[in-house]
KEKE-985064 format. One record per residue (C-alpha): x, y, z; residue in three letters. Coordinates in Angstrom, 2 decimals, m for minus. Layout:
N
SITE | X | Y | Z | ala;
...
***
This chain:
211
SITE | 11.24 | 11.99 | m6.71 | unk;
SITE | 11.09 | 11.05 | m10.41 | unk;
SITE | 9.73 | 7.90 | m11.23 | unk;
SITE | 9.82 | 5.73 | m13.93 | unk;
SITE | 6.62 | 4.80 | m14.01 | unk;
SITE | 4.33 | 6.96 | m15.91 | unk;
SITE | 0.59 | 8.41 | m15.47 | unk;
SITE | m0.63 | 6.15 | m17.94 | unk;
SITE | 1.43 | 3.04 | m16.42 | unk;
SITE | m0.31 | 3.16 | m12.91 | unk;
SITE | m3.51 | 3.57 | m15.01 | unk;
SITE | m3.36 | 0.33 | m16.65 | unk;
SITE | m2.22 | m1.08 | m13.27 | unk;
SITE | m5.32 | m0.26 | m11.75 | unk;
SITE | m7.73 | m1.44 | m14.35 | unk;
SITE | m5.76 | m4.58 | m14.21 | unk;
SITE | m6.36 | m4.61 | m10.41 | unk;
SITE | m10.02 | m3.69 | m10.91 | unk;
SITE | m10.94 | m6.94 | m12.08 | unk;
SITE | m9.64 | m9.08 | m9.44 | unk;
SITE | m10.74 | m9.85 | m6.17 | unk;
SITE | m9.15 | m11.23 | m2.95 | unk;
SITE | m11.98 | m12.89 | m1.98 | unk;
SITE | m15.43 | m13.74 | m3.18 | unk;
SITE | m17.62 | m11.27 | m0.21 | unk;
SITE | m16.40 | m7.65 | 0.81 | unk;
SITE | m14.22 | m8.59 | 3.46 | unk;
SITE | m14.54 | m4.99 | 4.96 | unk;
SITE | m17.96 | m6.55 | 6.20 | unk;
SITE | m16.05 | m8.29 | 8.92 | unk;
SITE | m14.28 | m5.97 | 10.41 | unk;
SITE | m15.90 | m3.08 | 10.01 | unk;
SITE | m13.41 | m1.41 | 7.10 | unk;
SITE | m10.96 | m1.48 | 9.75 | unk;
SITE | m8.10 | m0.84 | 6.95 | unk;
SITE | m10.36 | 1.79 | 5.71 | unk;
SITE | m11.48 | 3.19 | 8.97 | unk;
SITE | m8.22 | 3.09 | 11.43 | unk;
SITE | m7.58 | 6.58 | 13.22 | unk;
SITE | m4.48 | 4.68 | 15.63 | unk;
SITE | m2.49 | 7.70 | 16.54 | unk;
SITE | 1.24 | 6.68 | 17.93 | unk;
SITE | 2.84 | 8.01 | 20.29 | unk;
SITE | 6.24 | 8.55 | 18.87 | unk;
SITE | 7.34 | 11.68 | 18.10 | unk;
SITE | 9.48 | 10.91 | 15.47 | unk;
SITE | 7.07 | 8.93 | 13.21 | unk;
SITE | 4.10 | 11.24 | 14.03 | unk;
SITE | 6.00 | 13.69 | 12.16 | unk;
SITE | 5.86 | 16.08 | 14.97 | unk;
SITE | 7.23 | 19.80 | 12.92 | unk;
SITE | 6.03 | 19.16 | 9.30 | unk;
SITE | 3.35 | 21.09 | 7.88 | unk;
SITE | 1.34 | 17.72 | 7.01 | unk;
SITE | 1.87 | 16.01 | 10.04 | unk;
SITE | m1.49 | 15.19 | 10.20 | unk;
SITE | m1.61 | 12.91 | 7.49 | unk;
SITE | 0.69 | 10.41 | 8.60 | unk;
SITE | m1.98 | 7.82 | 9.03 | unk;
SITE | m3.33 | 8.54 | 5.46 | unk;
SITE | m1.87 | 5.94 | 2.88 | unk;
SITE | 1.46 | 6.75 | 1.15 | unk;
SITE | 1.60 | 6.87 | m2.40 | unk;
SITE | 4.22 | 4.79 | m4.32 | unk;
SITE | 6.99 | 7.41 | m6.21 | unk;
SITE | 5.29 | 8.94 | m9.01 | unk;
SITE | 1.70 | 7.50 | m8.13 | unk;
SITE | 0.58 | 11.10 | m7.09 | unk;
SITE | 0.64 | 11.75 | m11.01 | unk;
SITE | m3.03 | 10.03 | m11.35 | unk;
SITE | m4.60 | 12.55 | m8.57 | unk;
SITE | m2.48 | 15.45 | m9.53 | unk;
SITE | m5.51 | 16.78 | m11.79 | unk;
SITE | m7.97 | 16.41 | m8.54 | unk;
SITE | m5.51 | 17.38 | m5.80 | unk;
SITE | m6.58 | 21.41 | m4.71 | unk;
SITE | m9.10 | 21.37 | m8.58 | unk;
SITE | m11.79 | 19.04 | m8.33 | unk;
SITE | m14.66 | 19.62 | m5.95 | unk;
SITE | m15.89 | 15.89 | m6.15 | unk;
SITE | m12.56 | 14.74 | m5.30 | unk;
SITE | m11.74 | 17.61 | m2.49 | unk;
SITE | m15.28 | 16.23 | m0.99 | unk;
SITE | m13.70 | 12.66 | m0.14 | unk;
SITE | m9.98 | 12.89 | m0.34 | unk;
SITE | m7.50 | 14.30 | 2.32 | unk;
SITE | m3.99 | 14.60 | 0.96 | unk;
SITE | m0.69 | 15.50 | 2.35 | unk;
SITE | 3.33 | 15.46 | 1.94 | unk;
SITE | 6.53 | 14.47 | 4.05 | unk;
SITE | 10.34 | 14.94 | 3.15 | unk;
SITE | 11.28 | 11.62 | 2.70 | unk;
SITE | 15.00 | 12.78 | 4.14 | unk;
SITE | 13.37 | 12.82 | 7.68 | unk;
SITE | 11.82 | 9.33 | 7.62 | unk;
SITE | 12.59 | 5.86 | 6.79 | unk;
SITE | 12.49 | 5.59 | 3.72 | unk;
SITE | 15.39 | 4.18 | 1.50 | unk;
SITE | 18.16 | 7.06 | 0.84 | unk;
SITE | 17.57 | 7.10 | m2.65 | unk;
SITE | 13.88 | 8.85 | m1.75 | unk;
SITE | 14.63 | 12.19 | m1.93 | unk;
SITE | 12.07 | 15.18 | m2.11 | unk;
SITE | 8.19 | 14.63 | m0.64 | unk;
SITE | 6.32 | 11.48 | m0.23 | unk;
SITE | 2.91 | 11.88 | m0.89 | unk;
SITE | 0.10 | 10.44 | 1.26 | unk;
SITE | m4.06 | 10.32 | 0.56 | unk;
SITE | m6.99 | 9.88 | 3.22 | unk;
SITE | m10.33 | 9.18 | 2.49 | unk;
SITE | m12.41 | 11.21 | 4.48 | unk;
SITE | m15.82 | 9.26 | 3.70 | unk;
SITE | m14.45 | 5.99 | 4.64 | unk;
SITE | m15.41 | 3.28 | 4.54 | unk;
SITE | m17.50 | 4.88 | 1.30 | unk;
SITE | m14.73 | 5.21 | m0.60 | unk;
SITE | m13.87 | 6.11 | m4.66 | unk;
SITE | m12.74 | 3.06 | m5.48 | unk;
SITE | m11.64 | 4.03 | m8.67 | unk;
SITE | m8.99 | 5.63 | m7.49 | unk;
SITE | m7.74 | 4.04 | m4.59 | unk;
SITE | m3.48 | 3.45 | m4.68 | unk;
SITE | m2.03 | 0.22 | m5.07 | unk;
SITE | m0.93 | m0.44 | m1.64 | unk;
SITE | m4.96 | m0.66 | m1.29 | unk;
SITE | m5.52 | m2.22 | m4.21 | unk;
SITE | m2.83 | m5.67 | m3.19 | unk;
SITE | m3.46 | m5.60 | m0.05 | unk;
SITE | m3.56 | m8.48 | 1.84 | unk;
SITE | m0.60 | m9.06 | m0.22 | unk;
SITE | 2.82 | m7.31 | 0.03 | unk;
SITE | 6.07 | m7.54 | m2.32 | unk;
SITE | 9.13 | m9.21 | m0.81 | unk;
SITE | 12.08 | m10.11 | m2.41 | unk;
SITE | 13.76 | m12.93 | m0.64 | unk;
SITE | 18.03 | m13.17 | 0.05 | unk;
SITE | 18.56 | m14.84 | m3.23 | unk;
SITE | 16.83 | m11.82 | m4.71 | unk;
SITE | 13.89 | m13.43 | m6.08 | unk;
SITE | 10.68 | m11.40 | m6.20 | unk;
SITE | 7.62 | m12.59 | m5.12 | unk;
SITE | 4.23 | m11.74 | m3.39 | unk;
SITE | 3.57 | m12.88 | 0.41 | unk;
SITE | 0.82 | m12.51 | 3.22 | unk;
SITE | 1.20 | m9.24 | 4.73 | unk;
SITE | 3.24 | m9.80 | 7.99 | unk;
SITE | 4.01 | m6.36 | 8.72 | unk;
SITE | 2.88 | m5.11 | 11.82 | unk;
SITE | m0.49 | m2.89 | 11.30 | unk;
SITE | m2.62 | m1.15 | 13.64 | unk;
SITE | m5.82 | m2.96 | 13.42 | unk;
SITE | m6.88 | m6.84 | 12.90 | unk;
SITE | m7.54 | m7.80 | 9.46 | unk;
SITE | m9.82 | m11.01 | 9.56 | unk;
SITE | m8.44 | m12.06 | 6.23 | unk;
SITE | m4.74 | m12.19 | 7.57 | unk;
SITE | m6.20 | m14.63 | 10.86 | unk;
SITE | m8.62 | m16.51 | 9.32 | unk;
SITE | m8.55 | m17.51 | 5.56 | unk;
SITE | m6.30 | m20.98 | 5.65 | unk;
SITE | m8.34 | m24.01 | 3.91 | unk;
SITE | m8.45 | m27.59 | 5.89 | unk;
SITE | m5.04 | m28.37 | 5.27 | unk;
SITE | m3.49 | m24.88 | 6.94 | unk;
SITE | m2.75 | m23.05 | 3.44 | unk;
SITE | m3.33 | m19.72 | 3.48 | unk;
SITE | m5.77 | m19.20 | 0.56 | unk;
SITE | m7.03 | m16.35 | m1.36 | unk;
SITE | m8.47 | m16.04 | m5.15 | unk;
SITE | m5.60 | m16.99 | m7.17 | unk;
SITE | m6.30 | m14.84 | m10.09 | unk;
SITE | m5.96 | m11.96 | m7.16 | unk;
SITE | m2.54 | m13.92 | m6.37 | unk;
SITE | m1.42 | m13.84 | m10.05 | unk;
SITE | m2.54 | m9.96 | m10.99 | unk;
SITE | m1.24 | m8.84 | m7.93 | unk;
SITE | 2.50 | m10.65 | m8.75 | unk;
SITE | 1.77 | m9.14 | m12.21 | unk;
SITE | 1.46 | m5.55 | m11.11 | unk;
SITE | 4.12 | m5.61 | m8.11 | unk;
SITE | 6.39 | m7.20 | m10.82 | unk;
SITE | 6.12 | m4.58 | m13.06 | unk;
SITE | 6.45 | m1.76 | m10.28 | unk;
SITE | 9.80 | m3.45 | m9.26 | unk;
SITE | 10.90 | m2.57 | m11.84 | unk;
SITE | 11.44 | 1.24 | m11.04 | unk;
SITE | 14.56 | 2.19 | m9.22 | unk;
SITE | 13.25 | 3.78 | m6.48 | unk;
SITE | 10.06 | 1.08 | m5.56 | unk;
SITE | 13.08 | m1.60 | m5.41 | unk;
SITE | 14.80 | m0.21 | m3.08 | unk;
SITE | 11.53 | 0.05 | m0.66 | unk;
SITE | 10.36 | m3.61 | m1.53 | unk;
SITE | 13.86 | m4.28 | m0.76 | unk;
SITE | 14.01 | m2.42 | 2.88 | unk;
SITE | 11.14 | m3.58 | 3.74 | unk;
SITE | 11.80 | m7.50 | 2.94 | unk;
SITE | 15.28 | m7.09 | 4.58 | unk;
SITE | 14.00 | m5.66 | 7.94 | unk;
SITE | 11.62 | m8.98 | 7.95 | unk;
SITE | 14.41 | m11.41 | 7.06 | unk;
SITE | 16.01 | m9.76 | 9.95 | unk;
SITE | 12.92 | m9.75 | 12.23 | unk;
SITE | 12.88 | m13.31 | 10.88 | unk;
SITE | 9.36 | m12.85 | 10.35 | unk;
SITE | 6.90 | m15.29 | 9.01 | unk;
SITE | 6.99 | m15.07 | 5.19 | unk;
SITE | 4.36 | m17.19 | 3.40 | unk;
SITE | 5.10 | m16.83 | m0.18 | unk;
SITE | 2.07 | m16.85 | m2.25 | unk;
SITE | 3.65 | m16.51 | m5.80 | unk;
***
């Protein structure tokens, strides 16, 4: 898939990411690194990718179009990276994806987790608890995760203030808007924020809109 968004783009993404913070503690100290750690393993066919040649990376995370550029210098090259990263490809065509992904989707695993490189984790790690959405009037913003994961994240039950605000470090709110606004940008990672906010206007999910 050819992306907009350079090498050198998602660089400067990350470092912006690098100095923020969702919290003030390593929340993975909760729950064990449970977004780090989770080996679920469905039992549908179809999304276990039952056939393809990587089928065993389907749990790994996916990698936004053109993100695979920053590892494509460690990916098969670099023994310090081959020690802690598993990586892996789909066809796009034969999942749900939007149908302007065409061509391989490209997922990494950490296979030391939940002692991870942190310096190169992808941004769907890097914003999480925090997901893009784009609402029916077509204004972008970030909100709480409410997509249905495998594990329990103690951040997405537990961190509402007195008054029943969900509440996380808001220079993590702002960066995180900041990068996800720039990414929108791209063709391609438009029409995925856009899927995915449409399928939970349709669920008619709970959407707490952070910025």
């Amino acid at each position: 898939m050819k992306s907009t968004i350079t090498k050198e783009k998602y660089l400067e993404i990350y470092e912006m990411l690098n100095k923020v913070s969702p919290v003030d503690y390593d929340c993975g100290r909760l729950c064990e690194a449970a977004c780090c750690t989770c080996n679920f393993e469905p039992d549908d066919i179809e999304f276990t990718a039952e056939g393809d040649e990587n089928a065993d990376n389907y749990m790994g995370l996916y990698l936004l179009p053109g993100e695979e550029k920053v590892y494509e210098d460690d990916f098969g090259s670099n023994e310090a990276h081959d020690n802690w990263i598993k990586w892996g490809s789909i066809r796009a065509e034969d999942y749900e994806y939007p149908e302007s992904w065409t061509g391989r989707v490209y997922f990494i695993e950490c296979k030391t987790a939940p002692k991870c490189n942190r310096e190169y984790r992808p941004i769907q790690c890097r914003t999480f608890p925090l997901a893009p959405h784009i609402s029916e009037d077509d204004t972008f913003h970030v909100i709480v995760n409410c997509d249905l994961l495998p594990y329990e994240c103690p951040l997405l039950e537990s961190a509402f203030n007195d008054d029943g605000e969900y509440e996380l470090n808001q220079d993590f709110v702002d960066v995180t808007w900041q990068a996800w606004n720039e990414l929108v940008k791209d063709p391609l990672i438009y029409d995925l924020i856009k899927m995915d906010s449409d399928y939970r206007i349709e669920d008619d999910a709970e959407i707490i809109i952070m910025k």
